[in-house]
N, C-alpha and C positions, 0 to 999 in steps of 0.2 A: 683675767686674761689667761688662754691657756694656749701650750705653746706644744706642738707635733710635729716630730721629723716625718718627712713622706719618703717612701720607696725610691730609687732612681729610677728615672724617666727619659733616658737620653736615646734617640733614635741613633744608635749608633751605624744603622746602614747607611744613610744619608752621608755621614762622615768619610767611611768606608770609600765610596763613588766617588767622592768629591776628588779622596787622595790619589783613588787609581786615576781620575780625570786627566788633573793637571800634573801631575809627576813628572814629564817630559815636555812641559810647556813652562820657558824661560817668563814670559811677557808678566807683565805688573797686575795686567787686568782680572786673572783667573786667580790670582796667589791672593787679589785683595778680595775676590767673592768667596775663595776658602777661608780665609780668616775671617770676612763678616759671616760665615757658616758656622765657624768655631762659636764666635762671640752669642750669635742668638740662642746655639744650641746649651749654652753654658747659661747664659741671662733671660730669658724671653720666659714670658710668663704661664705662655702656652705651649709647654714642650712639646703636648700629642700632637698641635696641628703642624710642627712641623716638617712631618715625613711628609706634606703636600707640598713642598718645596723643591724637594729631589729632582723630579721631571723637567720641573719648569727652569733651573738653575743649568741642566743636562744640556739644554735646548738653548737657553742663552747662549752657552760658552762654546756648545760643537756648530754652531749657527758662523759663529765668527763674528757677530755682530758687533761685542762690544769691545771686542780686538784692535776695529777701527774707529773709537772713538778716542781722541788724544786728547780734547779737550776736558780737564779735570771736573769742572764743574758740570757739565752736560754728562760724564759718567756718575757723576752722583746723583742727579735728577734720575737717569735712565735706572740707575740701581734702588731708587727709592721707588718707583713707578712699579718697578718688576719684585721688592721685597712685598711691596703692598697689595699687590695683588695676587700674592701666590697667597698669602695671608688674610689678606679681609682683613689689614688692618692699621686705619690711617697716622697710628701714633709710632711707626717705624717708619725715621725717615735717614735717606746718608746723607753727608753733608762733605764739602770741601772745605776745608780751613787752617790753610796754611799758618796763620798768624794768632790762631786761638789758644787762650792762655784759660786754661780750670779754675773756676772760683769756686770755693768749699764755701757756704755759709755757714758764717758760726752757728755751733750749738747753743741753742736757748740756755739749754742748764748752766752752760760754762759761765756766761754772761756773771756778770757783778749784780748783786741784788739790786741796784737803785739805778741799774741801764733796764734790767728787768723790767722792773716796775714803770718807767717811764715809755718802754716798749708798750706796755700793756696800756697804761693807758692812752697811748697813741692810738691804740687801735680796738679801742670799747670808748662805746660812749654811750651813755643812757641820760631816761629823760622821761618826765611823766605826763604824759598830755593829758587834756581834758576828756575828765568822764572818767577817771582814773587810769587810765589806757598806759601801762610801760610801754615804752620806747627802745630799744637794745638791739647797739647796731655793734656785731663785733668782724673787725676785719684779718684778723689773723684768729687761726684755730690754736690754741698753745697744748701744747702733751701735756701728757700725767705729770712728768718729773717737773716741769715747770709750775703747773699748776701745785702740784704739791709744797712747793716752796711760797707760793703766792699765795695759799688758800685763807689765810685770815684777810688776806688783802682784798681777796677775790669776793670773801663773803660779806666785807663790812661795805664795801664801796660801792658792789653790782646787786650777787644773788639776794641778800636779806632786802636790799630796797625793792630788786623784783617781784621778791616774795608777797608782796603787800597789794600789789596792784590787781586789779578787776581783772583785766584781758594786758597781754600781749603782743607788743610787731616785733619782733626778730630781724634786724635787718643783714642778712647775709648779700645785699647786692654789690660790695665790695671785695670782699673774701676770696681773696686769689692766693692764699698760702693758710700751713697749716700741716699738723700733725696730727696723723689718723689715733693718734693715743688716747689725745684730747677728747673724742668723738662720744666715745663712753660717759663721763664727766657730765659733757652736755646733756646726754640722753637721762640718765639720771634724775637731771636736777625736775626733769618733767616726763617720769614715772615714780611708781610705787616703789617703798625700797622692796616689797615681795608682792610675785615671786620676780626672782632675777628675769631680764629677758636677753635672750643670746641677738645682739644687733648685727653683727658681721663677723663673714669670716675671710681671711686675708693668706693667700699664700703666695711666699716670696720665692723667689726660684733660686738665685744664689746661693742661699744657702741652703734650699729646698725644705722648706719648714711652714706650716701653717697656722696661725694664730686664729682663736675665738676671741671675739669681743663680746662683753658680758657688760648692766648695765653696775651699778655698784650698789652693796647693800648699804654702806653707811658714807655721807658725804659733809663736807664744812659748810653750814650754812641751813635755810630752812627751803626744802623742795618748793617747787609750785604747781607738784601735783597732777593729776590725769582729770581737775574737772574745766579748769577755765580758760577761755579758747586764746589759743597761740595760732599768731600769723607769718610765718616766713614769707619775707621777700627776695626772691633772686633775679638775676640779672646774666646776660651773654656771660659777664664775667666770674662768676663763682663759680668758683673751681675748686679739687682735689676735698680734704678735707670739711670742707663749710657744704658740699654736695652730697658727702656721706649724713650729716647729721637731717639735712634738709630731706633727703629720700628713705631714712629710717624715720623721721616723727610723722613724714607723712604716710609711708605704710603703717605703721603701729595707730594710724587713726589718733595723731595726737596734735598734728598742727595741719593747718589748710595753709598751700603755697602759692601763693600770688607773685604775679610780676613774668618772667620771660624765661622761656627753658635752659637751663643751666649751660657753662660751657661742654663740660662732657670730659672731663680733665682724667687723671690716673691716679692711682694709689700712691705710685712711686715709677719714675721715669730716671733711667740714665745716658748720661751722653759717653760712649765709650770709644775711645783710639781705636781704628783698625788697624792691629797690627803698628808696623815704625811707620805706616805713611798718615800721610794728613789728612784723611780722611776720615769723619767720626757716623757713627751711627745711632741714635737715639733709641731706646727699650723699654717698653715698658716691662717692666722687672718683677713688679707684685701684680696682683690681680687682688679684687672685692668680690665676693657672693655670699648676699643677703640670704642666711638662714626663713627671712620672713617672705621674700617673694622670690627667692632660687635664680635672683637674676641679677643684675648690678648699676648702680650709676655714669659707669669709668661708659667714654665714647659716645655714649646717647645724652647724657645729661640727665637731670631733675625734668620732668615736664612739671608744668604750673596746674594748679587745680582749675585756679582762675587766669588767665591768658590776657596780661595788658605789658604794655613798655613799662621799661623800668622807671622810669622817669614818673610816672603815674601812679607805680605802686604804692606807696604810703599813702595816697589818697584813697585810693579803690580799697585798701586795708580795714582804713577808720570806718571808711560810709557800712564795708562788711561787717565788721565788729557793731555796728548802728544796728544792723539787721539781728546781727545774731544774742545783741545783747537785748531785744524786745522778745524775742524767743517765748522764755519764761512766761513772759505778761502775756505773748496771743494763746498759746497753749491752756492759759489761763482762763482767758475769756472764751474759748472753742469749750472749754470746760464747761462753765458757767450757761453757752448757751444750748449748748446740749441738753444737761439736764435737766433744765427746764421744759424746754420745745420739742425736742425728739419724740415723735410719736412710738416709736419702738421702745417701750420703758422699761422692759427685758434685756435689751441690748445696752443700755449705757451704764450699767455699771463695768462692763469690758472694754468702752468705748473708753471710758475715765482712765481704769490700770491701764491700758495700752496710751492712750497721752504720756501719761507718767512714765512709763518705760520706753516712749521711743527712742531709739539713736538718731538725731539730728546732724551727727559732727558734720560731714560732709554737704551741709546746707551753706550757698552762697546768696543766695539772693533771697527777696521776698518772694519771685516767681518759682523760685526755684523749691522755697518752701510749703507753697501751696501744693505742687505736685505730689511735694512725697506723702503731706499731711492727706491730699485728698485717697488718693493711693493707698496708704495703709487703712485710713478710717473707712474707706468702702470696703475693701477685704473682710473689715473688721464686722463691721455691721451688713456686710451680705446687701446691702443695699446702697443701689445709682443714684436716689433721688439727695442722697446727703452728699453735701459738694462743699469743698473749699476752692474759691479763687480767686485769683489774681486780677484787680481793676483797677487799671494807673487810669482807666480815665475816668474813674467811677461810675460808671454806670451805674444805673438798677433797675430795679424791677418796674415798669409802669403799671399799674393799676387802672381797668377798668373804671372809666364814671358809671355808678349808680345810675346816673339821669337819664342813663341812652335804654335802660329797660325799663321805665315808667309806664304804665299803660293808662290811656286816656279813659274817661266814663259815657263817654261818649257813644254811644251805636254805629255812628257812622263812622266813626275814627277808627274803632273797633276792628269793623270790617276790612276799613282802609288797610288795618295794620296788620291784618291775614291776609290780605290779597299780596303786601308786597314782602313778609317774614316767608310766608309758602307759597312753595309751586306748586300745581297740581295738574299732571297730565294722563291721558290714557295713551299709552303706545301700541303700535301693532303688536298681534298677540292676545288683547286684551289684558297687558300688563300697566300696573296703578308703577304714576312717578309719582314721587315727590322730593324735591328739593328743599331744605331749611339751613342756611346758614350761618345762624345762632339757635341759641337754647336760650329761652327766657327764662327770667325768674319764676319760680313756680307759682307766684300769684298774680301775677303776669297773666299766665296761662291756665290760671280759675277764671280770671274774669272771664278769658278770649274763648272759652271749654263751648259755650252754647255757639257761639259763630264758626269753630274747627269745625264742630261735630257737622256743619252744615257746609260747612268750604273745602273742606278737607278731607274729611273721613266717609260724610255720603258719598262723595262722586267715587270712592276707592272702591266702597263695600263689595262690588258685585264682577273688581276685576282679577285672574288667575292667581295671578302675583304680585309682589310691589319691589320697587324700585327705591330704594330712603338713597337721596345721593349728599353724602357729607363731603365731598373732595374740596368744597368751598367752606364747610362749616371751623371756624376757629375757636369752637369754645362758648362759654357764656356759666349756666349757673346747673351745678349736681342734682338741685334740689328735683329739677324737673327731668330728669330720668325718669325715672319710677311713671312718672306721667304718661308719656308717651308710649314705656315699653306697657305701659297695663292696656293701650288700646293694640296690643300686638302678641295679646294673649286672651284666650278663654273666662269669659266673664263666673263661670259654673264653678271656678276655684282660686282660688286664693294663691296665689305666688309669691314667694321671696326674692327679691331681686341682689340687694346687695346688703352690705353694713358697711356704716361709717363710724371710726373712732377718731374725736375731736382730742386731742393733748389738751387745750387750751383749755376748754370746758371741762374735760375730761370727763366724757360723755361719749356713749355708745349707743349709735342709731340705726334701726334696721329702716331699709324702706323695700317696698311691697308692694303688690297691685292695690290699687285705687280700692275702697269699699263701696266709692257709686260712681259713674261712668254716665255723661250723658252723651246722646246718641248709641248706634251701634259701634260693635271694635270689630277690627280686621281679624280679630280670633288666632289660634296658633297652628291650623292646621295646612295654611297655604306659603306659599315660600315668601321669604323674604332675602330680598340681596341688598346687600349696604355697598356703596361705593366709596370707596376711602384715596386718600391721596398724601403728597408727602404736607401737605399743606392742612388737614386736618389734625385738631391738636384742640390740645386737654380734654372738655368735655365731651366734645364730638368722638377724641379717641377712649375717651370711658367706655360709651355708648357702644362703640363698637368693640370693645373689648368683652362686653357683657352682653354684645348679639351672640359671639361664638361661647362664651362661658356658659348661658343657658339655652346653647344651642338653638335659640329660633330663627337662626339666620345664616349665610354664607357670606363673609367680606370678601370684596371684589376692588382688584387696585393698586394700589399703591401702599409701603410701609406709612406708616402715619409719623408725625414730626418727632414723635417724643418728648413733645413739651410737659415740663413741670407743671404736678397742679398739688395745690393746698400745699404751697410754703413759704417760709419766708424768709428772706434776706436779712444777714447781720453786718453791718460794717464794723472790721477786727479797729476799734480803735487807737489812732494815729501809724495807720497803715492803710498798703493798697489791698487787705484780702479783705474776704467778704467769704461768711457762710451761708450756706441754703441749704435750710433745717425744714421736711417737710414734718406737719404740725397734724397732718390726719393718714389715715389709713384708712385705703379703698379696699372696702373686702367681697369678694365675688360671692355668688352663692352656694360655692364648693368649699367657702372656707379659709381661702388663698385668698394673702395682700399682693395687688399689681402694684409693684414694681415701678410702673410705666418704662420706656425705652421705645415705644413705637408698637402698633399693634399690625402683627404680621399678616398678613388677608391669607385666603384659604387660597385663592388664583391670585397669584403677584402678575400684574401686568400693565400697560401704560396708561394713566390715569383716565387720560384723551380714548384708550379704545375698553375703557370698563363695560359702556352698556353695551357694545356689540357683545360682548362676551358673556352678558347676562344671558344672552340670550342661546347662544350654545350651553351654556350652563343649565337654562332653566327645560331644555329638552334633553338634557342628558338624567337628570332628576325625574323625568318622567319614568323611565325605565325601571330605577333604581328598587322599587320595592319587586318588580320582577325578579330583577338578579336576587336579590337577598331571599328570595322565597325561593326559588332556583339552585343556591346554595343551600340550603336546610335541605331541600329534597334529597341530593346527591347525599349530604351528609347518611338522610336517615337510610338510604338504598345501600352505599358500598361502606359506611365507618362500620369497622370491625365492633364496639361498643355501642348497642342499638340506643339502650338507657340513654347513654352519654348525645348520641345522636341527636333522638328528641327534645333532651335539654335543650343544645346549643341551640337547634333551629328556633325555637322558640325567644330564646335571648337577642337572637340577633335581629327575627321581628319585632320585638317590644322595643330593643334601643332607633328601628326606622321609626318608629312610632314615638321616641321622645327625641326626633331630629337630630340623633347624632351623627346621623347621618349626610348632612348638612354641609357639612366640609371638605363629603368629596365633590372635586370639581371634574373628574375625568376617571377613567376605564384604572389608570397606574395608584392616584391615589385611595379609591373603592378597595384595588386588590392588597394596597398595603393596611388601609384599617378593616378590610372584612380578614385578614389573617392575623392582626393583634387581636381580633377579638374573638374568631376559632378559637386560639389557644388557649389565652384568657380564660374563657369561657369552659373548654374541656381540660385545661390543665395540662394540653398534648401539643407537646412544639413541632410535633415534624405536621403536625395543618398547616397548607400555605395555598394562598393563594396568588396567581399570578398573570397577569397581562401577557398575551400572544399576540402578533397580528397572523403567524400560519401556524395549524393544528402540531403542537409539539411532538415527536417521533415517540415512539414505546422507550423508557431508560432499560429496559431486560430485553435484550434480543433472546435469540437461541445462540448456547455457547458454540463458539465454532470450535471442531477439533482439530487439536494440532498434527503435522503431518509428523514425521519420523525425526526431518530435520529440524523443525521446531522445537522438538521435546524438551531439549539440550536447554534451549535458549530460554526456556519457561522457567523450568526448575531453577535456574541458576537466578532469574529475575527475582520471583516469587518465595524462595526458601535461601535459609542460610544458617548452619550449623554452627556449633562449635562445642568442642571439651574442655570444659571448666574444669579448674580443680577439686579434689575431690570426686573422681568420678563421677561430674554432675556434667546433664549435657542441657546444650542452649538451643531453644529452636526460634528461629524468625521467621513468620510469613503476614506479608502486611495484604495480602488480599485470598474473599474466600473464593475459590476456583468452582466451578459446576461438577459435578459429580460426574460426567459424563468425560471432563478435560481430567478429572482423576483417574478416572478407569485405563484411560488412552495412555495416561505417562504414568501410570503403575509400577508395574516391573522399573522403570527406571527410576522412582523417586525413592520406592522399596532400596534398589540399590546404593544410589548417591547419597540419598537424606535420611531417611531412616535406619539404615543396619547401623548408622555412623552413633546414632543415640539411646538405638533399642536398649542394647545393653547398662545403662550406666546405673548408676543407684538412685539420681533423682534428675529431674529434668524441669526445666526454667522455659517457659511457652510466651513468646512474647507476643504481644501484641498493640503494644502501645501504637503501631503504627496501622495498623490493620482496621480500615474504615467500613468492613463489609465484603458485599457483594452477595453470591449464590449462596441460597440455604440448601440446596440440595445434597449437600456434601458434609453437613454439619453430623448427621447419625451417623455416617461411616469415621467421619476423624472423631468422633466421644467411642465408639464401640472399641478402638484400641486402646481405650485406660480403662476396661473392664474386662474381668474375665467372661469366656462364651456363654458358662449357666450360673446363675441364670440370665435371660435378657433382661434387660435396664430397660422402665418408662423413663425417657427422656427428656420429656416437656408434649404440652399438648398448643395444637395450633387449632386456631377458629378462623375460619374463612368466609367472612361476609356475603365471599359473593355466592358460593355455592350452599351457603348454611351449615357448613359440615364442620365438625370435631374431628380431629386425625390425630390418635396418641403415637407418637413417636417413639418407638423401638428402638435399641442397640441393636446390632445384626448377626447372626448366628455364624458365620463367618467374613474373613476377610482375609484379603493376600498378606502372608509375612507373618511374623512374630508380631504376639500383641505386646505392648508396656506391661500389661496385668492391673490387677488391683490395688496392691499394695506398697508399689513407689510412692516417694512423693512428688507430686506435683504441683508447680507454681505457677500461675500465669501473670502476667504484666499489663498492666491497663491504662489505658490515659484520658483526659477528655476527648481525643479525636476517635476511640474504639466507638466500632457501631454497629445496627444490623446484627447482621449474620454471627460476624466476630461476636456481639455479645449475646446472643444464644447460645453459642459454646461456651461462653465462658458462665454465662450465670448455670447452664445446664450441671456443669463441672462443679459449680461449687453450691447449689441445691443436691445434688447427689453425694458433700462430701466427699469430692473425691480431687479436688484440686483448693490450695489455698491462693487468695488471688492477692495482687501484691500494687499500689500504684492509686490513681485517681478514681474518680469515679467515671462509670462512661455517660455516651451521649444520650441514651435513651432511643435509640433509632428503630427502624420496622425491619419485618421480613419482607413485607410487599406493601408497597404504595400503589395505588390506581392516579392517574392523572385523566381528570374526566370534564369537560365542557361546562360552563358555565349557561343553561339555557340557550340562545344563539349567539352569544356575544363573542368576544374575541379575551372573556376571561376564563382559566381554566383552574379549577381545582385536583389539587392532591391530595389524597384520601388515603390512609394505611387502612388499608382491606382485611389483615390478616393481624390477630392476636397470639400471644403467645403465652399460655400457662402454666404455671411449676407444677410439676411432675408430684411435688409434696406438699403445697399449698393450697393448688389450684384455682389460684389467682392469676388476673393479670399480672405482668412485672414490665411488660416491651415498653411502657410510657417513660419509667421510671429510674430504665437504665441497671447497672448493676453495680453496688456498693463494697468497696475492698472488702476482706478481713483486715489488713493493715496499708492506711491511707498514708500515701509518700507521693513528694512530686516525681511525673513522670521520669525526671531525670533521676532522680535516687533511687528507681526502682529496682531494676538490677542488683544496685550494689545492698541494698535489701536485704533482696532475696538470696544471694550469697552470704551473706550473714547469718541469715536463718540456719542454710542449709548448711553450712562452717556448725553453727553451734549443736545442728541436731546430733550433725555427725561424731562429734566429742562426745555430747553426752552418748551415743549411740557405743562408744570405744571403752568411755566410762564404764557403762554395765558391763560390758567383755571383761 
């Protein structure tokens, strides 16, 4: 325990007022609110809050209000009411009491040892229940100095028989005294003796001093350790000291507290005389703040982990302890069924460590332990379909009968059993339905293959598109996937549809189109729309999960259930949890296990209006290879990169051609994947495309020029100087201006912004903020960091639309003094630099003539065209114009422009002042 005098803390203004207050006021009532002014400011535990007193105490007394009260008791109410509330704080109360006599309770130490000891054991009593469970109910906290005198007493009688037992109750629901000394002692007995841990800090105001409470490193007796669980019980009633120990074991994560939120008691309270009259005041005197959570038990109380009447608590304790002591053994068996079952046989050797190292302390229930087991184990393994839950009414899994997908050998039965498993209709359009709501077993559906081909798939063969509606389908058997989807592709090749790996078998199966097919198949090159609903589930949502995986279809509908498939239920034995271990893995033909969760349709919409919507779907799909041919065109006419040009168009018809196209359902989704797969495809992010319903405006006007009175206002916007030290100057302009808005406020920026920096020794060019805008103005701002001869090639531009190469020049004059040659120059760049801005800036530092400082930039153009999409209402944006190094003579505009030294934008600056600090030393050095 460590002991600190504190500063004085006395609001002596407050005091000051109070005296000029009442000085010339005889009456009882203002001399006994100055004397209960003396006593808090001398005793209270909270000095600073205090000075919130002043006003409100001003206002009582010049109010007259409690001038007229004679009645003694109703001035104590009224002064307890008015101390409380200028404070926030229900433990100052005044009192009237004429006839009160001070009781000193004896000191414990003083005591004789065998009133001692008789004390103590009045008020501990322990007891071992069944299952090994201690029992230790202690109702007085005793101090160090007591305890020290007791401690072979303490360890022969209590701690050592504690020591031995499984788990712990702590019964603190009587503990309404006690000494915060003791507090330590306790905490001890359940921690490590290292490292020490600092449990409270306590500062007394009388004497204005603060104590640490530390826990101890050596103590009489055998610890019981930080592994085996302790349960405190509280009660309305426990108070002061037994609220300290219970609100440190349970922040330090060492005990779970049951039972009812504490009383909310204090460190230390006095009842003190005001002044000669009979009137006393109650103070809390010390104050608690927990080093571990910066806040305290005093007034709030303990709250309970678990929330029951006290009266209850030792029952809800045990049945807890019930739970927490099977812990071990379900952890156990989640173990064991893992890995065996877990199809993911990569993941559970992480799944195992992480069992073994979770923190459970804070587990009450069985329910409660399924959450967090479920919770962390999905985290862990990255996968939904592994579940731990909670089933008090044990439910489970029901299992399909076998017998309901036997198929008869019959012919007539046969057919019978196709007419009522499928529907088949032709709808207006000449669009093929069909409805099926099961999947048979796939020998099922050998025998049924000659009667389909004749009920099913003839009457399809010759309609535009088909309709497959699963909003009814719930499932049935994997195996006949692969069946169905082979009559819904191209007989002339061989497809992959998916892979399954069985754990059980431990066995890996690809399945594939059919090797012979009787009758014709509906082939891959006409549409297909699946309808889905939230009532479609497991195999129904495979099937459609692997319409959109191998693109031969569009789902239309509703999310689908997300039903489990291929797992299986473990009941955690002599418990309500249960795991669900799936035992296979669905593998797409991309490679990727589903998950499952629901399979998301490409048009989400109400199950009930799925086929109207087919039907705007399946004329918007008509279009669609126009637009995409419409796109490449535009591409190969205005992209600045012709090469580049013909690739993409060609990409983006081969992928309508293997239907990945498929999922767009509208004009917004088209525009969002025909611009993932422009850039994709050219490697150039500023292609986009996008949805218009009116022809979007030109983004370039003509700059407007400013009049006289604008000039002022521009410059001041757009530019911003300043003199760094070291005769270094800083320049900022976050937009590039037209050359024509240059020309017009010339002479004035010459004066205000440039003479301010011409001169310095090195200058700092920002542009972290600088997004672009006009190129026209980029030759005249690079021509003042070179000298007049000779002129500088500055970069060379390609302009798609006119065909032309234009080398860019430095210019043989310009207004004002140049920078020259041989400054240095630094520019500043971040991811938002763009455009324009990074023309100048890559130009500056392909010529070695600027070192660049900051992120990399955006890669953006000189000119974008925004041009029609065929007659649709989709427009593309095209960079027109390329840009190449002056010394490479390559492209660079895609690619953006790359620091000499890479710092986050915000460190840029102080960078480049760095730099320019250390050149300048060395630069004095030589001197």
């Amino acid at each position: 325990m460590k002991t600190m005098v504190m500063a004085p803390h006395t609001p002596l203004l407050l005091l000051m007022i109070l005296l000029c207050t009442f000085s010339a006021n005889s009456s009882f009532q203002p001399a006994l609110v100055l004397e209960m002014a003396k006593i808090l400011l001398e005793n209270y535990c909270f000095p600073e809050n205090l000075v919130g007193m002043q006003e409100a105490i001003q206002q009582a007394i010049n109010s007259g209000e409690i001038l007229q009260i004679s009645d003694r008791k109703t001035l104590a109410a009224v002064l307890t009411v008015g101390v409380q509330g200028a404070l926030n704080d229900p433990r100052l109360t005044v009192s009237y009491e004429p006839n009160f006599v001070p009781v000193m309770p004896p000191m414990l130490p003083s005591l004789p040892i065998e009133q001692l000891i008789r004390l103590v054991r009045n008020s501990v009593k322990l007891d071992i229940l069944e299952n090994n469970v201690g029992y230790l109910r202690i109702d007085r906290i005793i101090g160090e100095e007591t305890a020290a005198k007791l401690g072979s007493l303490l360890r022969d009688n209590i701690w050592d028989k504690v020591a031995h037992t499984s788990s712990l109750i702590f019964d603190l629901r009587y503990s309404t005294a006690g000494q915060l000394s003791g507090v330590p002692f306790i905490i001890s007995y359940f921690s490590d003796p290292e490292p020490l841990i600092h449990i409270d800090t306590v500062y007394d105001r009388p004497s204005n001093t603060t104590r640490e409470l530390w826990t101890t490193p050596s103590i009489k007796g055998e610890r019981y350790g930080k592994k085996k669980d302790v349960i405190i019980l509280t009660s309305k009633r426990t108070m002061g000291a037994a609220e300290a120990v219970a609100y440190t074991l349970k922040n330090l994560k060492r005990a779970i507290i049951v039972g009812e939120r504490s009383a909310g008691g204090s460190v230390k309270v006095r009842k003190i005389r005001i002044g000669e009259s009979d009137f006393y005041i109650t103070v809390p005197v010390a104050r608690s703040v927990s080093p571990i959570t910066g806040q305290s038990w005093e007034v709030s109380g303990v709250s309970p982990t678990v929330n029951v009447i006290a009266k209850e608590a030792i029952t809800k304790a045990k049945s807890l302890l019930a739970v927490r002591s099977a812990i071990p053994k379900v952890l156990q068996s989640i173990s064991n069924i893992i890995g065996r079952w877990y199809a993911f046989t990569d993941r559970v050797p992480a799944l195992l460590q992480h069992l073994k190292s979770t923190d459970l302390f804070s587990v009450t229930s069985e329910e409660d332990l399924a959450v967090r087991l479920n919770q962390d184990l999905q985290t862990v393994s990255e996968d939904p379909r592994l579940i731990i839950k909670y089933m008090q009414n044990n439910s489970a899994i029901v299992e399909e009968d076998p017998e309901l997908y036997k198929v008869p050998d019959d012919p007539e039965l046969l057919r019978a059993l196709v007419d009522t498993t499928f529907k088949v209709e032709i709808l207006p359009g000449n669009t093929g339905y069909l409805r099926f709501d099961k999947f048979l077993e796939l020998s099922a559906l050998t025998k049924l293959e000659k009667v389909m081909a004749k009920k099913v798939w003839e009457p399809l063969k010759d309609t535009n598109n088909l309709i497959i509606d699963l909003r009814y389908n719930t499932g049935g058997w994997s195996a006949s996937l692969a069946f169905i989807l082979s009559y819904l592709q191209d007989t002339s090749q061989k497809h992959h549809f998916f892979t399954v790996y069985d754990r059980i078998q431990n066995t890996t199966t690809e399945h594939g189109s059919l090797p012979q097919i009787t009758g014709l198949t509906y082939g891959s090159k006409r549409g297909v729309y699946l309808l889905t609903s939230y009532y479609t589930a497991s195999v129904g949502e495979e099937f459609a999960y692997l319409i959109q995986s191998l693109h031969r279809g569009t789902v239309i509908g509703e999310i689908t259930s997300g039903t489990l498939m291929h797992s299986k239920m473990f009941q955690i034995e002599g418990t309500d949890l249960a795991i669900i271990v799936p035992f296979i893995n669905f593998i797409d033909n991309n490679g990727e296990c589903w998950l499952g969760g629901g399979v998301v349709p490409d048009a989400i919409v109400l199950a009930e209006e799925a086929v109207d919507h087919v039907h705007e779907i399946t004329d918007f799909h008509q279009g669609l290879r126009s637009l995409i041919e419409g796109t490449g065109e535009l591409l190969e006419k205005h992209y600045a990169i012709h090469e580049v040009a013909l690739k993409v168009g060609k990409i983006l018809l081969s992928k309508w051609a293997e239907g990945l196209y498929r999922s767009a359902v509208d004009f917004e989704s088209l525009a969002s994947q025909l611009t993932a797969d422009l850039q994709e495809a050219s490697g150039d992010h500023r292609l986009h495309v996008f949805h218009c319903d009116v022809e979007p405006e030109s983004l370039h006007d003509i700059a407007k020029i400013p009049t006289a009175e604008e000039v002022g206002y521009i410059i001041d916007a757009l530019f911003k100087t300043e003199l760094l030290p070291g005769n270094v100057g800083y320049l900022r302009f976050d937009m590039m201006a037209d050359i024509e808005v240059l020309k017009a406020i010339g002479p004035q920026l010459i004066k205000s912004v440039w003479s301010k920096i011409v001169n310095t020794d090195a200058l700092i060019i920002d542009m972290r903020y600088n997004t672009g805008g006009y190129s026209t103005a980029i030759p005249l701002l690079c021509t003042y960091f070179f000298d007049a001869e000779p002129l500088r090639h500055l970069y060379t531009v390609y302009d798609s639309t006119s065909t032309a190469m234009t080398e860019i020049m430095t210019l043989p004059q310009v207004r004002g003094q140049r920078y020259g040659s041989s400054k240095d120059v630094y520019i500043l760049t971040s991811h938002m630099t763009g455009s324009a801005a990074e023309v100048f800036t890559r130009t500056l530092k392909d010529l070695n003539r600027a070192t660049i400082i900051g992120e990399p930039t955006i890669g953006g153009s000189l000119s974008s065209g925004t041009y029609q999409i065929r007659d649709s209402v989709l427009y593309a944006s095209i960079p027109n114009q390329a840009v190449l190094s002056a010394i490479t003579g390559k492209v660079w505009s895609v690619s953006g422009v790359e620091p000499h030294v890479i710092a986050h934008a915000s460190d840029a600056l102080h960078v480049a002042q760095t730099l320019t600090e250390a050149k300048l030393l060395k630069s004095e050095q030589r001197k």
